[in-house]
C-alpha positions in Angstrom: 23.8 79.0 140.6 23.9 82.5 139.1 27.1 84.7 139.1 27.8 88.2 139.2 28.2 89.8 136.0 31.1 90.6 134.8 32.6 93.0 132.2 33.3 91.7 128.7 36.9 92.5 129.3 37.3 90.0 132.0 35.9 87.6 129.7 38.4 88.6 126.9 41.4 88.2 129.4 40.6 84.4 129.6 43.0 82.3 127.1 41.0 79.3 126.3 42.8 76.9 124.0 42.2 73.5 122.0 44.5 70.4 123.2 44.9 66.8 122.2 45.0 64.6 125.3 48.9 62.3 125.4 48.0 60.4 127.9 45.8 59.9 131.2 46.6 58.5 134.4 44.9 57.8 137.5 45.5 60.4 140.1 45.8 58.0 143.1 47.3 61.1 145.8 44.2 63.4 144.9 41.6 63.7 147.7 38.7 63.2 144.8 39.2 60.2 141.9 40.7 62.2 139.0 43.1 61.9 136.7 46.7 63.4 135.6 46.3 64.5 131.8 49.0 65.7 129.7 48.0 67.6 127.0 49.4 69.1 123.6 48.4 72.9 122.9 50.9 73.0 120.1 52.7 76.4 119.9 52.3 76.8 123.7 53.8 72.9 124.3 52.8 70.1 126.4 51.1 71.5 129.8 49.3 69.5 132.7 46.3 69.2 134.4 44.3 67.3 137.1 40.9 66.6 136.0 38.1 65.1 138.6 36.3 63.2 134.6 36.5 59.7 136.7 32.7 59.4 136.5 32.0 59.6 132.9 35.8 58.7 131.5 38.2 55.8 131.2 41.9 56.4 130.7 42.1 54.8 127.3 39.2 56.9 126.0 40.8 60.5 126.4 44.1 59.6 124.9 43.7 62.0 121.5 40.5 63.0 122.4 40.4 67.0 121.8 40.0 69.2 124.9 39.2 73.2 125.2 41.5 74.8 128.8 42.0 77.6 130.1 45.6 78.1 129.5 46.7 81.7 131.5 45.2 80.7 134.9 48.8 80.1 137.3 49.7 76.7 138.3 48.1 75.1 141.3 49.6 72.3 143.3 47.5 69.7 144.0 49.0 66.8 146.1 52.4 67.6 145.0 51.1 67.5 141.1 51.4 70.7 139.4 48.5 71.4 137.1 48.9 73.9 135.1 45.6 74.5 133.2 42.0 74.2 133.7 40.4 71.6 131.5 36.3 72.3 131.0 33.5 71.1 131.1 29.4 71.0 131.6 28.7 69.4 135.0 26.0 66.4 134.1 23.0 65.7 136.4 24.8 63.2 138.1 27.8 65.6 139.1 29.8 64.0 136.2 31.8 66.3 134.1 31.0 66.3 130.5 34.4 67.6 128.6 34.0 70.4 125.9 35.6 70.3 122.6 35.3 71.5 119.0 32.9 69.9 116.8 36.2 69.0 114.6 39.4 68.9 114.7 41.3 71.8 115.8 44.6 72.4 115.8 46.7 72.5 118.7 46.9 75.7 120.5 44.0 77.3 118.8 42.6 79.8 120.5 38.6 79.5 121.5 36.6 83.2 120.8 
């Protein structure tokens, strides 16, 4: 799927961030199978977000698994869960998500450019 171009400023105004995963828990209101993550971006504390990684992902395995978000996108409510940033990924041939993160450890909150 292509997508318009857009100017490198619009790029530049996306905050992407590096997180450690706290914890992971099935998201049992959510329409798709996904889970509740809560995740630590350091100076910018813990924020939230609901993640539709069922497929490829078990609870256990995320917990302090490293993460890139998007961090400045507003809040969405999804089944009465607030989640606050977008978590990404590379969508697999299956439809699975495959998570991004940083070849090594990064710390918390740093920024992705």
């Amino acid at each position: 799927m292509n997508k318009p171009r857009i100017e490198a400023e619009q790029f530049f105004s996306v905050d992407m961030r590096v997180g450690t995963i706290l914890s992971a828990e099935r998201f049992a209101k959510a329409k798709k199978p996904a889970y509740q993550l809560t995740i630590d971006f350091g100076p910018l504390g813990i924020r939230h977000s609901s993640a539709q990684i069922t497929q490829r992902y078990q609870p256990n395995d995320l917990i302090g698994r490293q993460v890139v978000a998007v961090v400045n996108l507003p809040p969405r409510n999804i089944a009465g869960f607030s989640s606050e940033v977008l978590v990404l990924g590379s969508m697999g041939e299956d439809g699975d998500v495959i998570l991004l993160r940083p070849d090594e450890r990064a710390e918390n909150g740093s920024p992705i450019g």
